[in-house]
MIMI-467116 format. One record per residue (C-alpha): residue number from 0; residue in three letters; chain; x, y, z. Coordinates in Angstrom, 1 decimal. Each point is the difference from the previous one (the first is absolute). Layout:
REM MIMI-467116
<rec><resi>NUM</resi><resn>ALA</resn><chain>A</chain><u>X</u><v>Y</v><w>Z</w></rec>
...
REM end
This chain:
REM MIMI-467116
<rec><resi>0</resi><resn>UNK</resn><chain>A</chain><u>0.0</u><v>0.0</v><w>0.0</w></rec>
<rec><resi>1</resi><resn>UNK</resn><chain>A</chain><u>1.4</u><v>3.3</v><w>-1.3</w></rec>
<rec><resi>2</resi><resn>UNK</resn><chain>A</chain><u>-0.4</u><v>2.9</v><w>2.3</w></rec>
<rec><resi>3</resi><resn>UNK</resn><chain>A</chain><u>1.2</u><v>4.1</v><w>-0.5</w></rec>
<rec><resi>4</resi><resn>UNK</resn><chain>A</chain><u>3.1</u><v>1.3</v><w>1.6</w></rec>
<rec><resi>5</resi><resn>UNK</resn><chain>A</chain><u>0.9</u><v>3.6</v><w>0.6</w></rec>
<rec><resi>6</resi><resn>UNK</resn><chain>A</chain><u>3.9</u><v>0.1</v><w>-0.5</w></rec>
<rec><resi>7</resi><resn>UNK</resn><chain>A</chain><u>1.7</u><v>3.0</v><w>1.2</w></rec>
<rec><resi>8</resi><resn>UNK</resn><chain>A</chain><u>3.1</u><v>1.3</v><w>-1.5</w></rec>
<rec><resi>9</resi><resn>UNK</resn><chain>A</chain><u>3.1</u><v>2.3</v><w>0.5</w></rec>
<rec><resi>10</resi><resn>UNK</resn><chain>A</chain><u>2.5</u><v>0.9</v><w>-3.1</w></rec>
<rec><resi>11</resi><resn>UNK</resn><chain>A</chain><u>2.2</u><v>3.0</v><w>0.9</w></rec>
<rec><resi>12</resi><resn>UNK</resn><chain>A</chain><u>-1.8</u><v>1.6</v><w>2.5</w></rec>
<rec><resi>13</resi><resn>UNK</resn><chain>A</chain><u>-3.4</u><v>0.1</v><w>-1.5</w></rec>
<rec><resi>14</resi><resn>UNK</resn><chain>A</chain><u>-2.7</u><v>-2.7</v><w>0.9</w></rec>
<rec><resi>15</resi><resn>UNK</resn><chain>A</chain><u>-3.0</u><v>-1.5</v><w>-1.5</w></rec>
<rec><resi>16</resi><resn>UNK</resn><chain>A</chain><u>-2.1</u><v>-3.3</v><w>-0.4</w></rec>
<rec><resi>17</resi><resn>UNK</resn><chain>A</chain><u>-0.7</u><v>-2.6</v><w>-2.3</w></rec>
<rec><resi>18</resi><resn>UNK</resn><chain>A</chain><u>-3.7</u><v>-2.4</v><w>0.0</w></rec>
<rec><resi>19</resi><resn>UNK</resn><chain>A</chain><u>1.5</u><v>-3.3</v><w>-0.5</w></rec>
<rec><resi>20</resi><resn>UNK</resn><chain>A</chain><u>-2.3</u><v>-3.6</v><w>-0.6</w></rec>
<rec><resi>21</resi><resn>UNK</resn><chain>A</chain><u>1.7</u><v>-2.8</v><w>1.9</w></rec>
<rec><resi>22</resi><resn>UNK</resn><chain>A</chain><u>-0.7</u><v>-2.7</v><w>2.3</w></rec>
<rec><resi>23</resi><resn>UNK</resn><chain>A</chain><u>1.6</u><v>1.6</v><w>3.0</w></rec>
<rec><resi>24</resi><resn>UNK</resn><chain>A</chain><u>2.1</u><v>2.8</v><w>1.1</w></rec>
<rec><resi>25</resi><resn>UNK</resn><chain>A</chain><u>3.5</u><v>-1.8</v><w>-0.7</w></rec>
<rec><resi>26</resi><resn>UNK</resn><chain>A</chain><u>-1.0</u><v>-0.5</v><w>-3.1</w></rec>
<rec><resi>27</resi><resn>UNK</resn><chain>A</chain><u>-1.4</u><v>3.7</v><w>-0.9</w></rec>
<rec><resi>28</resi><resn>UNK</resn><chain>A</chain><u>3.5</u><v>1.2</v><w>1.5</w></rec>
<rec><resi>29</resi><resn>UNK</resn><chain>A</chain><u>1.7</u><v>-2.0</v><w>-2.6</w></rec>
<rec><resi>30</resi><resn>UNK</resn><chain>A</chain><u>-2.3</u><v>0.7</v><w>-3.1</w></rec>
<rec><resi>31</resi><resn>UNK</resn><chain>A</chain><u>0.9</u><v>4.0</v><w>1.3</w></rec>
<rec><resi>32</resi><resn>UNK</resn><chain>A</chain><u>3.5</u><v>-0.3</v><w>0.5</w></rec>
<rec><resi>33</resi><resn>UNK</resn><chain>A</chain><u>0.4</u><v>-1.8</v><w>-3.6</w></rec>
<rec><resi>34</resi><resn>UNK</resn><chain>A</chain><u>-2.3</u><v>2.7</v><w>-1.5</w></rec>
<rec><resi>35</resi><resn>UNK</resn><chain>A</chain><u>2.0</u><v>2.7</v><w>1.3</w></rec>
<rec><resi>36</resi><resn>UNK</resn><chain>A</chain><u>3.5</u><v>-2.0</v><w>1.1</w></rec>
<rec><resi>37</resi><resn>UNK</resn><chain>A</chain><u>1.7</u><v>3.9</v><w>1.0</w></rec>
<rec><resi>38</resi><resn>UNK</resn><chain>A</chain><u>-3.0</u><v>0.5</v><w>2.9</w></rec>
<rec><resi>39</resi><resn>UNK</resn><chain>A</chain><u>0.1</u><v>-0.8</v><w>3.4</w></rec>
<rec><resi>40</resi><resn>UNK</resn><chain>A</chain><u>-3.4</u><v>-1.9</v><w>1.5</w></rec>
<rec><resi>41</resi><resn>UNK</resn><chain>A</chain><u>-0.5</u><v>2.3</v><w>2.9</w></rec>
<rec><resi>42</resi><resn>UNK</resn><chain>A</chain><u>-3.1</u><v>-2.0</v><w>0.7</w></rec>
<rec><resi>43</resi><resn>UNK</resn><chain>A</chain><u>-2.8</u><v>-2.7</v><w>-1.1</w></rec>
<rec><resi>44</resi><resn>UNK</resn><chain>A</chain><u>-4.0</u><v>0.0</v><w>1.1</w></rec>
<rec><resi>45</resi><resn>UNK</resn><chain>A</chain><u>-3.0</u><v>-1.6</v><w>-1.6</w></rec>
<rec><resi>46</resi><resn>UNK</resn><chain>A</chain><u>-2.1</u><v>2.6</v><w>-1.6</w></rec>
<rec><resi>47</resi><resn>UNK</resn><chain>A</chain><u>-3.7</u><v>0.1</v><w>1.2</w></rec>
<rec><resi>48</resi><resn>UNK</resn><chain>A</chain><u>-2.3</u><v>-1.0</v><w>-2.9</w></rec>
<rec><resi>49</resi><resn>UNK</resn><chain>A</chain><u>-2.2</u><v>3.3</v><w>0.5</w></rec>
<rec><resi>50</resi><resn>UNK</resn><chain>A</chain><u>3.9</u><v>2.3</v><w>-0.8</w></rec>
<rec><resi>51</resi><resn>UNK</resn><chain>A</chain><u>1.1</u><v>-2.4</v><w>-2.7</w></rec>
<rec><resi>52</resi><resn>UNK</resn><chain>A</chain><u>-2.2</u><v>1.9</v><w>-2.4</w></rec>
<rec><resi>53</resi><resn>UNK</resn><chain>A</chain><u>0.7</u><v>3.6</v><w>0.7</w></rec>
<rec><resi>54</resi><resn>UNK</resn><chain>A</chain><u>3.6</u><v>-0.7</v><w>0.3</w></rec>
<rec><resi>55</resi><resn>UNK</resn><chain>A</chain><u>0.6</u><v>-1.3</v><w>-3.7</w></rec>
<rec><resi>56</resi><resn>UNK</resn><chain>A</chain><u>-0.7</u><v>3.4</v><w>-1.3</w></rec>
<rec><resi>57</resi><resn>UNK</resn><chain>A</chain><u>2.5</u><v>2.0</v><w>2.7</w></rec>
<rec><resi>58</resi><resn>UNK</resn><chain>A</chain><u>2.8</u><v>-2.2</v><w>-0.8</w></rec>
<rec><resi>59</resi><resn>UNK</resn><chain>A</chain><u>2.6</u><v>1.1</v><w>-2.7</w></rec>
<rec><resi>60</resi><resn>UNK</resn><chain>A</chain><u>2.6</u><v>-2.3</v><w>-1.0</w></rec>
<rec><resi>61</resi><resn>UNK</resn><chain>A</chain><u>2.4</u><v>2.1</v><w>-1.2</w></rec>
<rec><resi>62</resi><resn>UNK</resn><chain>A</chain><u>0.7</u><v>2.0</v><w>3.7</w></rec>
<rec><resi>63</resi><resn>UNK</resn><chain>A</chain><u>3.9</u><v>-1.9</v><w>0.3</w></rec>
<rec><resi>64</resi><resn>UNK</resn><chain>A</chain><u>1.1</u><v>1.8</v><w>-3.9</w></rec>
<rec><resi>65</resi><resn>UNK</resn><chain>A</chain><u>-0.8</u><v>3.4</v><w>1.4</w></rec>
<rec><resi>66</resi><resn>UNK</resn><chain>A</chain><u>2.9</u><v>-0.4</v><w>2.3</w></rec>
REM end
């Protein structure tokens, strides 16, 4: 069973989160970390259902390239 994992994530001082589908929080860490391999995981939390679909469209993927 699949659940939804709020990553969060530091890359040269600036900080930001990732939704990742796994089947538990090692695993989301891991799918982060190879996603974005220059980050640290500064933390990992299951993401209530009733968030999961307001935070989709928050999100931007591209926050690390800024720096």
């Amino acid at each position: 069973m699949s659940m939804r994992f709020t990553v969060g994530l530091k890359h040269k001082g600036k900080v930001n989160h990732v939704v990742v589908d796994a089947e538990d929080a090692l695993i989301a860490a891991l799918k982060a970390k190879t996603e974005h391999p220059e980050a640290l995981i500064v933390y990992v939390r299951p993401l209530p259902s009733s968030y999961a679909r307001q935070c989709h469209a928050l999100m931007r993927e591209d926050w690390w390239r800024s720096c």
